[in-house]
N, C-alpha and C positions, 0 to 999 in steps of 0.2 A: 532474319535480320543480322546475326551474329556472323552466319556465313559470309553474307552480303560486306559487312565491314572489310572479314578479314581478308576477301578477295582484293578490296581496295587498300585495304593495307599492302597488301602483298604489289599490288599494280605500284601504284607511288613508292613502293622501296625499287624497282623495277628500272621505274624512270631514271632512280640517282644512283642506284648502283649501277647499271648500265649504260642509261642515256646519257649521263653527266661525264662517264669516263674521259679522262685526258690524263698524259703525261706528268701534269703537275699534281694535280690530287692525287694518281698514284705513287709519288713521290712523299706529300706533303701530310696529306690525309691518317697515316699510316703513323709517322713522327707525330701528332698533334694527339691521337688518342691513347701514344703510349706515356703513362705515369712517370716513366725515366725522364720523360722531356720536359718535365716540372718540377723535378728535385730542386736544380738550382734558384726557382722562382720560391719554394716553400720554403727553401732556407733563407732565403733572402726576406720575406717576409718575417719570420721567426726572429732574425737578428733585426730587423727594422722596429714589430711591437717592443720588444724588450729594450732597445736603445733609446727609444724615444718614450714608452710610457713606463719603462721603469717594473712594477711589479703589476700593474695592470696590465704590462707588455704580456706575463708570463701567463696572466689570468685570460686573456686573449684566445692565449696559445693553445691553453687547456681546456676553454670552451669550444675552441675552434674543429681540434679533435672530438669533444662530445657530440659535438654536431656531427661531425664526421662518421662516430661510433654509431648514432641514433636513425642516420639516413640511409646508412649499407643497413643495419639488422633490421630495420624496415622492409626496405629494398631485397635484401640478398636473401634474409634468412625467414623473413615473415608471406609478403609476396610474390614472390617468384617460385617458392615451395607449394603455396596454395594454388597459385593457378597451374603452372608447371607448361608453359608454353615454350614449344620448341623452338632455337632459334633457327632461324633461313637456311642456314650453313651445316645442321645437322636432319633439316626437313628431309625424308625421303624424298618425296613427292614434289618437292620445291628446290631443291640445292642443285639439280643439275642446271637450273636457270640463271645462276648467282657466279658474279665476278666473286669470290675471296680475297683475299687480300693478305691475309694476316691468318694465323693457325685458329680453328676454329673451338673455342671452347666449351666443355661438357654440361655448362649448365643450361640453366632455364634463361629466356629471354626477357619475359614482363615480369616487373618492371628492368631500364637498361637503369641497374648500379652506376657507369659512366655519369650517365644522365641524373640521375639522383642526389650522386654524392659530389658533382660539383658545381651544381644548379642550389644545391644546400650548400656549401662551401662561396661561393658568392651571392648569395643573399643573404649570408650573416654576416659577411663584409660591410654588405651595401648598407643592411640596416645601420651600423654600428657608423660607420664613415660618411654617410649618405650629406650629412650638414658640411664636413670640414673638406672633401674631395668632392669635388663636382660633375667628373667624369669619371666617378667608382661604378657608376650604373652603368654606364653603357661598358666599360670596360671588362667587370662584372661580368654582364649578360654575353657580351661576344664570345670571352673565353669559354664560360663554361657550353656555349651554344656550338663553338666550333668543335669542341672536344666529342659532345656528344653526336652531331649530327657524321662522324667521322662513321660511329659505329655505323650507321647503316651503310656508307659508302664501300667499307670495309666487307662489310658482309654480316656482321654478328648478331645484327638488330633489325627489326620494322620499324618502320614509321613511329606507329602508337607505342614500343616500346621507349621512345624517346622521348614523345609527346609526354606520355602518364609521368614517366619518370621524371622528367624537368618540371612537372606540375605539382611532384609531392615532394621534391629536393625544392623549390621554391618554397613551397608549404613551412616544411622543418625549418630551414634556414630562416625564414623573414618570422614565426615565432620563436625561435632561440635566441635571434636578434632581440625582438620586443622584451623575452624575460629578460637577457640580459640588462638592458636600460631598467627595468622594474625593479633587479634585485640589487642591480648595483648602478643607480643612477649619477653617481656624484663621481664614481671613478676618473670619466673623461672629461674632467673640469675645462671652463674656456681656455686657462693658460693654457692645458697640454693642449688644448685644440689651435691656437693662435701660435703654439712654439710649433707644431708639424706641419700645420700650413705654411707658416713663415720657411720650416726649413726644405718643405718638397715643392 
């Protein structure tokens, strides 16, 4: 049964990293999962909590990262050491079949961290903003779906390494969301919700 998956794994990374090829994904795809390409959006965020909630802006900032810290050492350091799955790009047996795209790196593949840590990174957005932005969800979801599904176009990832990982960075995220409203319910008072609405 196991084999049987990871042949279909490997078929569907097949389809998108080869069949899907064009010009623009190899342009596009490449930009979208490198972390440099979202400096300017995370600073922007960082100055946006803090301008508008003030010291709950900065309490944001600093769960935002904990999320961050809890869904890579998950991700990076807890599962990916346990299973210890090759990625495509470093497969003997597999990588002469593989567009690359991008330098291929020396870790483990299950779970894709990509995938993990920014499928956790907006789902505590969502939770958090889900009443006062109305299109936090789908905006949310797009980004961090475009970022991750890059890695397999790219080469670095399967399928299910992106699957798993957006299922347990959703996990983290939408309960770090929840504690937060539990432990600090009152922080995101109406007013500051009726002053960000009004001003975005």
């Amino acid at each position: 049964m196991l084999e049987r998956i990871i042949q279909i794994d490997q078929e569907v990374f097949l389809m998108f990293n080869q069949g899907a090829s064009n010009a623009i994904f190899d342009w596009l795809l490449p930009i979208l999962r490198n972390p440099f390409t979202w400096a300017p959006l995370y600073l922007f965020l960082v100055i946006f909590f803090i301008k508008h909630y003030g010291k709950v802006g900065i309490l944001i900032v600093v769960m935002t990262l904990v999320n961050f810290g809890i869904s890579d050492g998950v991700s990076s350091h807890l599962i990916k050491k346990t299973v210890k799955r090759v990625r495509p790009c470093n497969d003997e047996t597999f990588k002469q079949q593989i567009n690359l795209r991008v330098r291929c790196s020396g870790g483990y593949s299950f779970t894709s961290s990509h995938a993990t840590n920014h499928f956790a990174m907006a789902f505590f957005w969502i939770v958090l903003f889900r009443r006062r932005w109305k299109h936090v969800f789908w905006l949310g979801f797009l980004w961090a779906f475009m970022i991750s599904i890059s890695q397999v176009y790219v080469g670095v990832h399967y399928p299910l390494d992106i699957l798993f990982g957006a299922l347990l960075g959703t996990g983290i995220g939408v309960l770090n969301g929840y504690l937060f409203h539990r432990f600090f319910p009152n922080l995101l008072t109406p007013k500051q919700q009726n002053t960000v609405t009004t001003t975005i």
